[in-house]
N, C-alpha and C positions, 0 to 999 in steps of 0.2 A: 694477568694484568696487561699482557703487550699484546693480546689477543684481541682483549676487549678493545684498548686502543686503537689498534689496526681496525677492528671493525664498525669504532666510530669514524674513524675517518673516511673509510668505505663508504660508510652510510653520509656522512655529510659532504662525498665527492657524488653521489647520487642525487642528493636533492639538489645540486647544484647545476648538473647537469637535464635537470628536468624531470628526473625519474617522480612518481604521486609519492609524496609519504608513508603513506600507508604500506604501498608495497615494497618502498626501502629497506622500513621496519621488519616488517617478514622475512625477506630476502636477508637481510644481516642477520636479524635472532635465528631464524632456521640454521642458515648454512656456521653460523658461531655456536652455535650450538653441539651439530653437528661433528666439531671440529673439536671441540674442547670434551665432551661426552664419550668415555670409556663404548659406549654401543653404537655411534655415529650417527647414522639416520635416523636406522632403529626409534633411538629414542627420542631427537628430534619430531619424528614423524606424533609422538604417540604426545609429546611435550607438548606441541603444536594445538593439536584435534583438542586436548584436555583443555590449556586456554579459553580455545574460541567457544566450546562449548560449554563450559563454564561461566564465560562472559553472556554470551546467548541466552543462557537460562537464568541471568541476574535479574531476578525480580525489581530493583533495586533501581539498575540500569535505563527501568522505562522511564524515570523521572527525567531523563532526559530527552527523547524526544517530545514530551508532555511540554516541555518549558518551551522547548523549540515551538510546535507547534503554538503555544498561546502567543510568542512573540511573532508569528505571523500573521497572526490574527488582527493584533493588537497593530500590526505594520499597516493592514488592510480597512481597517478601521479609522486609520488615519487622527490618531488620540495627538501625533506629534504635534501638530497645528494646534490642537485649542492648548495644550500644554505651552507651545508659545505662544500664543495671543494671551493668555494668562498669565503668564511669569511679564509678560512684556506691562500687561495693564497696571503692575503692582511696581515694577524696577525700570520702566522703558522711561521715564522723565530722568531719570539719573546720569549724572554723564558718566559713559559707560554702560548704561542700562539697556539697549539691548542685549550686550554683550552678557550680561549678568543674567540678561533671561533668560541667554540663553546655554548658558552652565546650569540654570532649575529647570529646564526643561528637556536638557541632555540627563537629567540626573535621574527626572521622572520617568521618561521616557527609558533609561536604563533598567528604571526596577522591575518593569512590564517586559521588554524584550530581552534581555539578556545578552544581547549582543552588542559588542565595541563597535564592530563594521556597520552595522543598520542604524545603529545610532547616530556616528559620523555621517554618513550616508543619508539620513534621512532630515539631517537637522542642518545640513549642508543645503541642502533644498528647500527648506524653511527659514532659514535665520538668515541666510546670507544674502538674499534679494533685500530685505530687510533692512538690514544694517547697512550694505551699499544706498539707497535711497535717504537713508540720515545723515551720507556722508564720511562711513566710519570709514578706517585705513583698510587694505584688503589683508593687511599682515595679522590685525589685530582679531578681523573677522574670523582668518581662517586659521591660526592659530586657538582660538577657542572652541569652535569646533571640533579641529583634532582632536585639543585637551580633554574638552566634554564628551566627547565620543568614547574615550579608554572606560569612563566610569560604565561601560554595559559591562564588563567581565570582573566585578568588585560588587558592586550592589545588588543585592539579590532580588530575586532568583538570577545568581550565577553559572550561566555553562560551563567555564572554567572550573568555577568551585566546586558542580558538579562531577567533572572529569578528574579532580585532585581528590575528591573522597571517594570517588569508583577507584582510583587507580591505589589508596592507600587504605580504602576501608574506613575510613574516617567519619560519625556521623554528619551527612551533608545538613542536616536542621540545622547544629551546632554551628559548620560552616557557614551558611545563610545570616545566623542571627550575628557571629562574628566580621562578617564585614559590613554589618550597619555604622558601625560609629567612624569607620575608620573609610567610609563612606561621603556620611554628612562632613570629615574632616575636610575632605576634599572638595566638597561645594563649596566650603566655606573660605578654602584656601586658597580654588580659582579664580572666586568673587575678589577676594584678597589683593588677585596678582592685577587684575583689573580696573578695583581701585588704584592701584599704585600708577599702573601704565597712565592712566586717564588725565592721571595726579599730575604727572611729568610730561606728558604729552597730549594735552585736552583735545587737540584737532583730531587724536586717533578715535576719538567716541564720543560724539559732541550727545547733550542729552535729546532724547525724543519728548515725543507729548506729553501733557497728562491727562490721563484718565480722570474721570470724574470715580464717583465710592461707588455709584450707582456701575457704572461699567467693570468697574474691577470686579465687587460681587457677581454679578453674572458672567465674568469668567471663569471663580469659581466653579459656580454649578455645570458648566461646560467639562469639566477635569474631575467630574464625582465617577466616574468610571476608572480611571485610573487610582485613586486614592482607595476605591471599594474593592479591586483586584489585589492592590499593593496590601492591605489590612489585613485582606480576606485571607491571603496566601499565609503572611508571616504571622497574623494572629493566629490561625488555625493552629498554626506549626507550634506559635509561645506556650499556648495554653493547651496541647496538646490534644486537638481534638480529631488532627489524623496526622499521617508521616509526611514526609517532604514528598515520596511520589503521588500520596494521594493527594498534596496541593497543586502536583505539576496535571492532575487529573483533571481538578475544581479549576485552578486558573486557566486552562485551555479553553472548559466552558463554559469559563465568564466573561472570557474576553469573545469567544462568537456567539453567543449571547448579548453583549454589547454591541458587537460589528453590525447583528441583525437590528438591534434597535435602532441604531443608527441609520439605516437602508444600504450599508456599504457592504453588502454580501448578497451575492449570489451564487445560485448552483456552479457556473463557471469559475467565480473566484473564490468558490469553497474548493471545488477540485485544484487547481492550481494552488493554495495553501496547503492543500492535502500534501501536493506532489510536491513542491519547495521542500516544506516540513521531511519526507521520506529520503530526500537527494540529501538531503543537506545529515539526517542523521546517521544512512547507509555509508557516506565519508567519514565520520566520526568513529562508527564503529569499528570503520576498514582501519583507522591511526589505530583505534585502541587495540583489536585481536595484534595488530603489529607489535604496539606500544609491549603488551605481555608479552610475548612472545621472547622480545629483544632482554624485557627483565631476566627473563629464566639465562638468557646466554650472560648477561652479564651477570649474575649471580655463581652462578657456576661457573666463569671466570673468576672470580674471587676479587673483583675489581674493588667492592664498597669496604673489602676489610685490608686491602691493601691501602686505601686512601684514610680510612679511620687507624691503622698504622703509621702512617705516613703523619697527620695531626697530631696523631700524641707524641711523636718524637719529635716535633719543632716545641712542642710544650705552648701551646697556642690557646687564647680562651675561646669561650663557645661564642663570646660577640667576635676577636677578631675570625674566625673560622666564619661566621654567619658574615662579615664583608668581604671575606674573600669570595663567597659562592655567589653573594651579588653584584661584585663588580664583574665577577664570570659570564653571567644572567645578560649584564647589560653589554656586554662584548658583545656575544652572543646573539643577544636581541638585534643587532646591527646587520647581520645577514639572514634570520633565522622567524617568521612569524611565531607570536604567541603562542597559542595555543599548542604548536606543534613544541614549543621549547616546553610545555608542561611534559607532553609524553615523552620527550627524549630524554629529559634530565629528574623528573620524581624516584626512577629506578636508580638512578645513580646518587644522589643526594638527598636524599628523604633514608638510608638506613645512617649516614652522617649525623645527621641530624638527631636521628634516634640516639647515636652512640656518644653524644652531649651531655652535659650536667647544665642545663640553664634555671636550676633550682625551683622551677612552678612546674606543674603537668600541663594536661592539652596542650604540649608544645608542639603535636602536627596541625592541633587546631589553628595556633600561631604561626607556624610556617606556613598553611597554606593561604592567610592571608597576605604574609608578608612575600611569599611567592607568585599571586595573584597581583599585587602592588610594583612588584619587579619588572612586572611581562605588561603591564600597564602601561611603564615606562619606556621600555622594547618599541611599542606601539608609534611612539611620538618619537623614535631613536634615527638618525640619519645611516646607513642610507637608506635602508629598506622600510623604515614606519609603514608600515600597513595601513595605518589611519590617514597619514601626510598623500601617502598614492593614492586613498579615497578621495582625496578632497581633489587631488589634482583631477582627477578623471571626472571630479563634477565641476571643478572649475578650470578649463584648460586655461583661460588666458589671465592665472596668476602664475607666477615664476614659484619653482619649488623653492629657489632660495627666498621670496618672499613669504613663504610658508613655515621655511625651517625659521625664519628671522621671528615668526609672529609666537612659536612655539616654544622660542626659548625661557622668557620671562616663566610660563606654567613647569616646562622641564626645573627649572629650580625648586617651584613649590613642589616639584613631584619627589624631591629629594629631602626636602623637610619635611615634609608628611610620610615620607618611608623613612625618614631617621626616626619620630615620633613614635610609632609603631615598633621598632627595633627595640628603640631605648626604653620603651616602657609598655611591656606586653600586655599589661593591663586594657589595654584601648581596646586593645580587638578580644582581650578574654572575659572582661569583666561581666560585660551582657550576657553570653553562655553560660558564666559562673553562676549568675545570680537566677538564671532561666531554669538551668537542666542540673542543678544540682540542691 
């Protein structure tokens, strides 16, 4: 146990210092491994090789850069734009309504890419010239953005969710369809926080035009691309007409199959999606051979049965246990990006989890959404948000504390939509239930 310890802290004076992730994780699991293992290297060296090549040969594992790639597709294609001029033609007369457009077009936009960062990043570029022209507050602008940016690693096709069922075996279809509802909760509860602000403060979001019927339907037909990707993918998966990697196979070329129709693809910007797609998955895989690696040392430290020791002797129930790891999460989240908090802590708190009585099964299907909900909120966490540094860096000349000001009102909703989920596991289980079983 004071092994493991020592060598989390090693590991997180590393990334602190600037060391890559990836090679953190290797360096800590090798040399702790090492250290704690009756044969030293020996079998660190052989613990190691067996990992990565195991990971390497995961048939399973392609679904991941599959999804990657379709979300650069779909980046290149530039689906983001009619997704707002759509959500705008139908909610933009509301006051508040760009704002609300632009939480349904953060949200479409999430289902096709999968990514928090591009989402923010690309709807930051869309919305917010936007909504500055109508007048709106810059707290309010870019506070929504943030918030709608998190929903790329919750709504499927999720990277995250992806990486939480590679790293726990989990079926990722089941994953996928479990964070639909707990999804749409979130559109529904941003739209929510937005009414209220608008409510209370009408100058923050004065309303835009109206469209006529005739204009809003042909924004529709503008977004049948997105809708035919989003269907195509999860329908395939409901009704069981191939696996999740073979959607991240169909979704890639459907969405450059769209790009083309569109004229937004060429040989050049097919290569450059290529090479995005390749950089961006060779990083992920370097966290994950790390990520296993660091498990094997913590394992054989004895770290997860000294801590499910530790639980049972406070006499603690499986919900307060599950608030204690998420106020951990959101600490946590506050120096520590997303995604990397998935592979640091599934090895450590996911056999926890296992060693619970929370009385229903698929309860790694339930943590890993309520885990994905957590790192969410990490995203929009001061100091580090990941998403909040997005926006800065597209909008230098709003104050970060103007940022963190516009974030707080959705940071609340982000805690009542993760208590909902908590307290009634049904949300995120019942679609899987009634799907795959």
């Amino acid at each position: 146990m004071e092994v493991a310890l020592i060598g989390i802290i090693i590991l997180l004076t590393m990334l602190f210092i600037g060391v890559p992730l990836g090679m953190g994780l290797m360096t800590v699991g090798y040399f702790g491994f090492a250290y704690v293992h009756p044969h030293g290297f020996t079998a660190a060296n052989s613990v190691a090789g067996q990992q990565i090549l195991e990971l390497a040969l995961n048939f399973q594992f392609s679904v991941l850069p599959l999804f990657i790639l379709m979300g650069v597709f779909v980046a290149r294609a530039q689906l983001s734009d009619d997704l707002y001029e759509a959500s705008n033609r139908w909610l933009g007369h509301f006051r508040g309504g760009l704002a609300m457009a632009t939480v349904a077009a953060c949200g479409g936009f999430a289902a096709v890419s999968g990514s928090s960062a591009a989402t923010a990043a690309t709807m930051a570029k869309v919305a917010v010239p936007s909504m500055r022209k109508y007048g709106y507050g810059d707290a309010l602008s870019a506070g929504t953005v943030a918030a709608g940016g998190t929903m790329g690693i919750l709504i499927p096709p999720s990277g995250a969710l992806i990486i939480y069922g590679l790293l726990t075996e989990e079926d990722i279809a089941k994953l996928f369809v479990a964070g639909i509802i707990p999804g749409l909760i979130t559109i529904a509860a941003y739209i929510a926080v937005i009414k209220i602000v608008t409510l209370i403060w009408p100058t923050m979001g004065p309303p835009g035009d109206r469209s006529s019927w005739n204009e809003r339907l042909r924004s529709l037909y503008k977004v049948w691309g997105v809708l035919f990707l989003f269907f195509l993918i999860m329908g395939g998966i409901f009704f069981g007409i191939f696996t999740s990697t073979e959607a991240g196979g169909i979704g890639a070329t459907g969405a450059l199959v769209f790009a083309i129709i569109r004229r937004r693809m060429s040989w050049k910007i097919f290569y450059e999606s290529l090479a995005e797609a390749a950089i961006t998955t060779a990083m992920i895989f370097t966290v994950a051979f790390g990520a296993l690696i660091l498990n094997q040392f913590v394992n054989m430290s004895g770290m997860p049965q000294v801590v499910l020791e530790l639980i049972d002797s406070l006499d603690a129930t499986p919900l307060q246990v599950v608030l204690v790891i998420m106020a951990f999460y959101v600490l946590l989240g506050m120096f520590i990006e997303g995604v990397a908090m998935i592979f640091l802590t599934v090895p450590i708190f996911v056999p926890v989890i296992m060693g619970l009585d929370f009385g229903f099964s698929d309860v790694l299907i339930w943590w890993g959404i309520v885990l994905v909900m957590v790192v969410e909120i990490s995203l929009i966490t001061p100091p580090i948000g990941l998403n909040v540094f997005i926006l800065k860096s597209m909008l230098p000349d709003v104050p970060l504390s103007k940022i963190f000001k516009g974030i707080a009102p959705f940071f609340c909703a982000d805690l009542f939509r993760l208590a909902i989920v908590v307290i009634f596991p049904a949300v995120a289980l019942w679609l899987p239930t009634v799907m795959f079983n």
